[in-house]
C-alpha positions as CSV (number, residue, x, y, z in Angstrom):
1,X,183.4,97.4,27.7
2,X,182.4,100.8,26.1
3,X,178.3,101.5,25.9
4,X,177.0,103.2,23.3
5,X,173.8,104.7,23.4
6,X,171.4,106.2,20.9
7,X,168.4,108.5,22.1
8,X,165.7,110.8,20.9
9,X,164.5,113.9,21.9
10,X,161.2,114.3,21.9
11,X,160.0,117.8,22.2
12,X,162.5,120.7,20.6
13,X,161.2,124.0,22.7
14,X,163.2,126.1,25.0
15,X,164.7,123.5,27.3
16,X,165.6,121.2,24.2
17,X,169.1,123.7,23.6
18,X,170.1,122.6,27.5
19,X,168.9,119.2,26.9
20,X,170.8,118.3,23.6
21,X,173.9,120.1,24.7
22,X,173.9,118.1,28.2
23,X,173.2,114.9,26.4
24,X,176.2,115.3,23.8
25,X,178.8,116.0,27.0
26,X,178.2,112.6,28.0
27,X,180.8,110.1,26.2
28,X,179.2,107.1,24.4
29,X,175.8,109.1,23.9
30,X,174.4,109.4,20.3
31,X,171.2,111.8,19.1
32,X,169.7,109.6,16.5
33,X,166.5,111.8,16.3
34,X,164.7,115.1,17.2
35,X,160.7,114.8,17.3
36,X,158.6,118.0,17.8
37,X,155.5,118.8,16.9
38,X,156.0,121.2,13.9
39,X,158.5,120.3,12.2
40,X,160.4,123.5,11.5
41,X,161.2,123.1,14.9
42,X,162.8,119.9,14.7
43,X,164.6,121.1,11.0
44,X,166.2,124.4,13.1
45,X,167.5,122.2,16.3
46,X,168.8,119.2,14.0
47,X,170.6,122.5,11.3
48,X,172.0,124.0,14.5
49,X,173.3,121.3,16.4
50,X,174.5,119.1,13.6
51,X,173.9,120.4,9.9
52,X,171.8,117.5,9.3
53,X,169.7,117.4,6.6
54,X,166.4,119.0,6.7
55,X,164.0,117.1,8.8
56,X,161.2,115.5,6.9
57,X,157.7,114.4,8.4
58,X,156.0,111.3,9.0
59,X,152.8,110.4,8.7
């Protein structure tokens, strides 16, 4: 039986490139969401990694 998983990153810094990247080798992994605290941070990681939509902030 195949697991899927869905995490978050919390934190989008330096290490976050080597994070996400070591997370995304690993089969049956999802990235369901990036936190940081500014978001421009979070938009760049989420645009490079994935193209997703800009990041929006939450209140």
């Amino acid at each position: 039986m195949k697991t899927n998983v869905n995490i978050a990153v919390f934190g989008c810094g330096f290490w976050s490139q080597f994070q996400i990247g070591g997370w995304l080798e690993l089969p049956g992994v999802q990235i369901v969401a990036l936190y940081n605290r500014t978001l421009a941070r979070a938009q760049e990681r989420a645009a490079r990694w994935w193209n997703w939509p800009p990041a929006t902030a939450s209140t």
